[in-house]
C-alpha positions as CSV (number, residue, x, y, z in Angstrom):
1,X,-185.8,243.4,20.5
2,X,-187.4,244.5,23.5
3,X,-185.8,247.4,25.1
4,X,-185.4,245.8,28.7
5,X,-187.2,248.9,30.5
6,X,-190.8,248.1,28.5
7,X,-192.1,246.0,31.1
8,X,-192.6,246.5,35.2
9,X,-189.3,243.8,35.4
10,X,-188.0,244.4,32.0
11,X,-190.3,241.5,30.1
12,X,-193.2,242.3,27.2
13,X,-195.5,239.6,26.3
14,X,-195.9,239.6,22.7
15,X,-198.8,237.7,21.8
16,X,-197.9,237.1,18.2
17,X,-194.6,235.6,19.0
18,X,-196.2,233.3,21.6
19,X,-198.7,231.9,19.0
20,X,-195.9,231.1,16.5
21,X,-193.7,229.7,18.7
22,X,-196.6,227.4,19.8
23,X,-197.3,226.7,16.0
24,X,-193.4,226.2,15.6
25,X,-193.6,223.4,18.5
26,X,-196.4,222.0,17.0
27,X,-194.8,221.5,13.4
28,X,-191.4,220.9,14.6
29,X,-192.8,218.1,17.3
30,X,-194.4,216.3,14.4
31,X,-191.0,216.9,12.0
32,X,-189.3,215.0,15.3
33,X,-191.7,212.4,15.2
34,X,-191.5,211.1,12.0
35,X,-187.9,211.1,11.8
36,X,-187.9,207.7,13.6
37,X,-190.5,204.8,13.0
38,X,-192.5,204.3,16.3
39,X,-190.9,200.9,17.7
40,X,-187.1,202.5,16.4
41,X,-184.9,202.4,14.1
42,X,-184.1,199.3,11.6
43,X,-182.3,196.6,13.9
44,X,-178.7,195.9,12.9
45,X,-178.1,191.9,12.9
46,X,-175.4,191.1,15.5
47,X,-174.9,187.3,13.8
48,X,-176.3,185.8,16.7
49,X,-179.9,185.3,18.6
50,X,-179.4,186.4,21.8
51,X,-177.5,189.5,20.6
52,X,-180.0,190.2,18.3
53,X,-182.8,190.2,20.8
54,X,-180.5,192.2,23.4
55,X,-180.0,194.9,20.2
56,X,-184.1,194.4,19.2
57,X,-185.2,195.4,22.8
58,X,-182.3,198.3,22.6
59,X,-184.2,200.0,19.1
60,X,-187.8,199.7,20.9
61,X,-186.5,201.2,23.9
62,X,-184.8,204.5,21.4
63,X,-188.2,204.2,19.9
64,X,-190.2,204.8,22.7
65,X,-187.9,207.4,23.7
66,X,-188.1,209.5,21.0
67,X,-192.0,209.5,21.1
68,X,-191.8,210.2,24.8
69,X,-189.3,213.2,23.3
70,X,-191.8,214.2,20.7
71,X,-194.2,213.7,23.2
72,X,-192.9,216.6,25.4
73,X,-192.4,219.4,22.8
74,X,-195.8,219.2,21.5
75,X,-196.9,219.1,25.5
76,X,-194.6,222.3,25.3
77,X,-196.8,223.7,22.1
78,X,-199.9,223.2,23.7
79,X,-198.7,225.2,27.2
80,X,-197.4,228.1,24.3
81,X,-200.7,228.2,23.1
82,X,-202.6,228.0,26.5
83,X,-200.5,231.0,27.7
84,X,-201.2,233.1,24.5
85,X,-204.9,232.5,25.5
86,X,-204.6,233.5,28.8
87,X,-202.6,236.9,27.9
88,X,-205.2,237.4,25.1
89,X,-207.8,236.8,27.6
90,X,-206.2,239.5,30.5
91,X,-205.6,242.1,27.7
92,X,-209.2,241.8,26.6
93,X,-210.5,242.1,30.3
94,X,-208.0,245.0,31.1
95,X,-209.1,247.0,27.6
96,X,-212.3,246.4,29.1
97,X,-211.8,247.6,32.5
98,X,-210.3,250.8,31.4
99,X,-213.4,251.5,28.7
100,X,-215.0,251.1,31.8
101,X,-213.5,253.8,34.3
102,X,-213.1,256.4,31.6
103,X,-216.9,255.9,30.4
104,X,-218.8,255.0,33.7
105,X,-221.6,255.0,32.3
106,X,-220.9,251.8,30.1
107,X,-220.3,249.8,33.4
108,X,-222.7,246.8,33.6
């Protein structure tokens, strides 16, 4: 745990726990996905057409729902992994900055 006075308004990045919770998303989003087939789950029969086609289009519709579902965590991987880029990126710049200023002579 990160002792709440680390950062300016008590928050650290941690690079290393953004990357695996990005890979987490990633596996777990997949995991999600194949739990259900993509047009939904088997179709019970209901013993009589029109009910059966009012339950069919009822399974499709959980289908598409759970890819939209799936869908969205592995969107939220992908932002997890674009922020640990972008942090990586600042800390690189900001390392760089301060070689800079303490060895002027290095500046390009």
């Amino acid at each position: 745990m990160i002792p709440a006075d680390a950062g300016s308004d008590g928050f650290q990045v941690v690079l290393s726990d953004l990357l695996a919770a990005a890979t987490t998303f990633g596996a777990e989003a997949a995991t999600y996905q194949a739990l259900i087939p993509a047009d939904g789950p088997a179709c019970p029969d209901g013993g009589d057409a029109a009910v059966n086609q009012a339950l069919r289009a009822a399974v499709q519709l959980i289908g598409a729902l759970h890819l939209q579902a799936a869908g969205v965590i592995e969107s939220d991987s992908a932002k997890l992994r674009q922020a640990h880029g972008r942090y990586a990126n600042t800390e690189e710049s900001l390392t760089q900055l301060c070689n800079q200023i303490s060895s002027p002579g290095k500046i390009n």
